[in-house]
N, C-alpha and C positions, 0 to 999 in steps of 0.2 A: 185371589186367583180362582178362576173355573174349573171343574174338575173336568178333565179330558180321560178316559178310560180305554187304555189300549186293549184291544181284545187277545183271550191266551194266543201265547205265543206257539205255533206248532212247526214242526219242520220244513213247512212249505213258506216259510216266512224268515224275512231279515228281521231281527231284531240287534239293534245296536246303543248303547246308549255311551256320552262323548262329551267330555269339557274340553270349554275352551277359555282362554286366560285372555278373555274380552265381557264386556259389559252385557247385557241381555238385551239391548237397545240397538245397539250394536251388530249384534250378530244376527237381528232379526231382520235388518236391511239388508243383510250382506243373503238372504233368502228370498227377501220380496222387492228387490231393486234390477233391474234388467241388467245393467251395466257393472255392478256388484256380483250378481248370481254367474255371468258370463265369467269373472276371473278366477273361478274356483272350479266349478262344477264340473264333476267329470273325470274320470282315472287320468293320470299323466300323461297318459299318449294322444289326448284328445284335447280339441281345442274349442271350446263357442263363442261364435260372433255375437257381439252382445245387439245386433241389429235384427238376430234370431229370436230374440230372448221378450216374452208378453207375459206380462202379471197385470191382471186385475184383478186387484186385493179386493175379492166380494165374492160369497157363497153365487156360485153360477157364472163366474168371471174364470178366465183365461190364463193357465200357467204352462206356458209352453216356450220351446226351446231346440235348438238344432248341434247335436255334439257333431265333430267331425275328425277322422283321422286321416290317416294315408289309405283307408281301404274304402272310404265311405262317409256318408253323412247318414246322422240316425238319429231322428226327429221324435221329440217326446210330445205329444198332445195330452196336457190335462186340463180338468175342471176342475177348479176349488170346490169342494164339498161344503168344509167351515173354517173359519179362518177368524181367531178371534188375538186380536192385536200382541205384538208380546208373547204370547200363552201357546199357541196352537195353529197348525193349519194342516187340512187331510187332502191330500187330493184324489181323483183318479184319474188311473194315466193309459194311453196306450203309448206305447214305444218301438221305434226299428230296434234291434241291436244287431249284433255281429251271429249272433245265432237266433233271429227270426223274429217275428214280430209279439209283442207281448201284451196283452189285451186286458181290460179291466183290472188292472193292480191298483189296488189302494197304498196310497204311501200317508202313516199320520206321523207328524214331528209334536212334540212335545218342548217345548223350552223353559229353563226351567232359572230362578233366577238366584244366582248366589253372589252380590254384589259386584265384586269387581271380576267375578270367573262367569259365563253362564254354561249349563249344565241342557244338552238335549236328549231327548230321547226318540228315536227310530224307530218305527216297525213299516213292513214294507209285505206285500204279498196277495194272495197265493203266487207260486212259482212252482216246477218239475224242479229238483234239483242241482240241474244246469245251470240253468236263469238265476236260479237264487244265490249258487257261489258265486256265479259272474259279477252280479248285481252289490254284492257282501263284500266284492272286490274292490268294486266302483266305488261303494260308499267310501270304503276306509282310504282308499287312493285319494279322492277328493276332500276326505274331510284333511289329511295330511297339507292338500295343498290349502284347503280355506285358514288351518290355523300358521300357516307357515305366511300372509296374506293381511291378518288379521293385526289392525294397529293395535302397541302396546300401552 
């Protein structure tokens, strides 16, 4: 495995780290598959068309996506930074949300592999402290529904 190096973690940042009682194979589709990312992604009140949904798994490819509630649609535009199969991928994002538009946030995921569990790790940032509980929100909402999702 590559060593991936998340940088210190500071207040203006998500840091989250999350198993899941799935494979590492597994749950790294359920990240880089349009159709897969669409049924998880996103706090409970929100839905994505997975018709929204562009990955191209390659440093300078396309991870982007459209969440939508009752109040709006709020379109995430990123770049894959690095993206190394299995192990890692960083992107950077800009984003609508519910409270304004959010610019140059680096999100890196870590995965991590423990046989039949895999194990991720999050970090996510900078952000004012708004954005960042919003967004600490989102994650933990969404990872709820990826492992509720997740074949056994």
């Amino acid at each position: 495995m590559t060593e991936h190096t998340i940088p210190e973690v500071t207040d203006r940042d998500v840091y989250i780290t999350r198993s899941f009682d799935a494979p590492l194979e597994l749950v790294w589709r359920f990240w880089t598959e349009p159709a897969l990312i669409a049924q998880w992604f996103g706090p409970q009140h929100v839905t994505v068309d997975s018709a929204t949904v562009l990955v191209e798994p390659h440093a300078g490819g396309a991870w982007n996506l459209e969440m939508a509630d009752d109040a709006g649609v709020y379109p995430i535009e990123a770049t894959i930074v690095r993206i190394v199969e299995h192990e890692y991928l960083e992107l950077k994002m800009t984003s609508q949300t519910s409270i304004g538009e959010l610019e140059d946030v680096i999100l890196r995921v870590q995965f991590h592999d423990h046989g039949a569990k895999t194990r991720i790790t999050l970090h996510q940032g900078p952000f004012d402290p708004e954005a960042r509980d919003l967004t600490a929100e989102g994650w933990t909402s969404s990872f709820v529904k990826l492992d509720a999702i997740l074949p056994r």
